[in-house]
C-alpha positions in Angstrom: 0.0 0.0 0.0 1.2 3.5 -0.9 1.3 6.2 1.7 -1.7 7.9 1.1 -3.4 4.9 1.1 -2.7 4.3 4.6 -3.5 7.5 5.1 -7.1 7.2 4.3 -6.8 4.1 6.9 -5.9 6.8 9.5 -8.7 9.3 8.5 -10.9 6.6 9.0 -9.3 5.8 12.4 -9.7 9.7 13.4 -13.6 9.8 11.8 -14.6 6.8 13.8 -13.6 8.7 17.0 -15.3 11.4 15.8 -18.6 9.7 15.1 -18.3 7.2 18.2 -18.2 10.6 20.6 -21.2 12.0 18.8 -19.4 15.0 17.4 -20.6 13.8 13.3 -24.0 12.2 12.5 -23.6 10.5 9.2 -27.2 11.0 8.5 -27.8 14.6 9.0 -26.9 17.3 6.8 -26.0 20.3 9.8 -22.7 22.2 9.6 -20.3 21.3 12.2 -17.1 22.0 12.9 -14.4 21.2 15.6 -11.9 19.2 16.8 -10.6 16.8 19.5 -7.2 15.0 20.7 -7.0 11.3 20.7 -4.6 8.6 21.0 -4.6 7.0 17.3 -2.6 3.8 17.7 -0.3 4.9 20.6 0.3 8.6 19.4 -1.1 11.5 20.4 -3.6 13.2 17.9 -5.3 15.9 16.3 -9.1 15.4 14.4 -10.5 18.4 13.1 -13.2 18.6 11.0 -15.2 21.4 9.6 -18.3 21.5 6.8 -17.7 22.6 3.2 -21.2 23.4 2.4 -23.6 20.3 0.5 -23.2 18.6 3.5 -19.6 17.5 3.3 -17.7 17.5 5.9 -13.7 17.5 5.5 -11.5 15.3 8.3 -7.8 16.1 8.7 -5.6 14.3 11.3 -2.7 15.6 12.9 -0.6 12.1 14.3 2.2 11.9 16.2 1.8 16.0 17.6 5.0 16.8 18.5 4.5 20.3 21.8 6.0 22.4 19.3 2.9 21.9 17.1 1.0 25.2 15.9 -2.0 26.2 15.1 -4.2 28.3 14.9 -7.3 27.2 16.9 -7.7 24.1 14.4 -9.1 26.1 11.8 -6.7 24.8 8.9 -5.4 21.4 7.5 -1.9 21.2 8.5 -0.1 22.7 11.5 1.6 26.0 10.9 4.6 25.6 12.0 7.2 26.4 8.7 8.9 22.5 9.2 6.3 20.3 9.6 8.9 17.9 10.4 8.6 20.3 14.3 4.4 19.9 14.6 3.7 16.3 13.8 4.8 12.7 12.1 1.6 13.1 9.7 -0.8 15.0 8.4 -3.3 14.6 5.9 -7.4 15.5 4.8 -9.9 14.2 3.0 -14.1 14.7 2.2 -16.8 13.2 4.0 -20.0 12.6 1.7 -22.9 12.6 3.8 -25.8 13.8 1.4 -26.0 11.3 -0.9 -24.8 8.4 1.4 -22.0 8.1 3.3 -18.3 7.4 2.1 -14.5 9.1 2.0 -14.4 10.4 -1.5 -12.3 9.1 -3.7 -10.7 6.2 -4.0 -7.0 4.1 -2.6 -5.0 7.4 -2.2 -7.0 9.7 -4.8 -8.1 12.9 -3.0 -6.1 12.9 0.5 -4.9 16.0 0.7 -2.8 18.8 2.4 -0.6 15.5 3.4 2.6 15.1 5.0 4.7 12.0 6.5 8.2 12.4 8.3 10.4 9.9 6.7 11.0 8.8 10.5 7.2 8.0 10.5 7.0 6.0 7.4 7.5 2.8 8.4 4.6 3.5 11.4 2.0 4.8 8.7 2.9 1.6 6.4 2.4 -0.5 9.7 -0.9 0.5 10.7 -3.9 -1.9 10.5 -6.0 -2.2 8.5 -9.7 0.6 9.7 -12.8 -0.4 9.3 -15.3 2.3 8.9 -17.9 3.2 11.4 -21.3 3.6 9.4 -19.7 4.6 6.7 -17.3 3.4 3.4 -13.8 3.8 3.1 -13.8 4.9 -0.4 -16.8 6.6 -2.5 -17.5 8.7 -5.5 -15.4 12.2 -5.5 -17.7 15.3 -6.3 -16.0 18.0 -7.8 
């Protein structure tokens, strides 16, 4: 698997906390935005969502957060620290559909975005098992 596929396994790990505390409901259509820190297998996290309008809802994860990491209230995609190398071991985002069913658009690693992986944290993204989706699929139809 390539690296942004695994990263779509780790969205899916970060939506599925999301979902399980109640913070998403697949089957509404409401804006929501926000974010919360979580252990995603044995790192310390960042999920942050935030609605696009047609009820889509892009996730981004921030894994392995390193205290140095900025941001600015959990507003954007990727830390703002200038070396991302200083904020976290990944980073990446993707689109929740949620009007016309539920899925992560796009398909394998097509349409993760905004991502970044220290090489140090390579071989733990390529490691991670495999997610299965809370209510929802893994991979779906991409609107543009």
């Amino acid at each position: 698997m390539t690296k942004k596929e695994k990263m779509r396994n780790l969205l899916c790990a970060g939506l599925n906390e999301v979902i399980s505390q109640g913070f998403i409901k697949l089957e509404g259509e409401e804006d929501v935005n926000g974010n919360i820190s979580v252990d995603l297998f044995g790192k310390k996290s960042q999920v942050i969502w935030h609605s696009i309008g047609y009820a889509e809802v892009r996730i981004s994860v921030w894994w392995g957060m390193k205290e140095t990491c900025k941001s600015n209230n959990f507003e954007s995609t990727r830390p703002l620290n200038k070396k991302l190398s200083d904020a976290v071991d990944v980073c990446c985002s993707a689109w929740l559909e949620r009007r016309n069913g539920f899925w992560l658009q796009g398909k394998a690693g097509d349409y993760i975005f905004d991502t970044y992986c220290a090489k140090h944290a390579e071989f733990d993204l390529k490691n991670l098992p495999d997610v299965i989706p809370n209510g929802y699929s893994k991979e779906g139809k991409f609107y543009f």
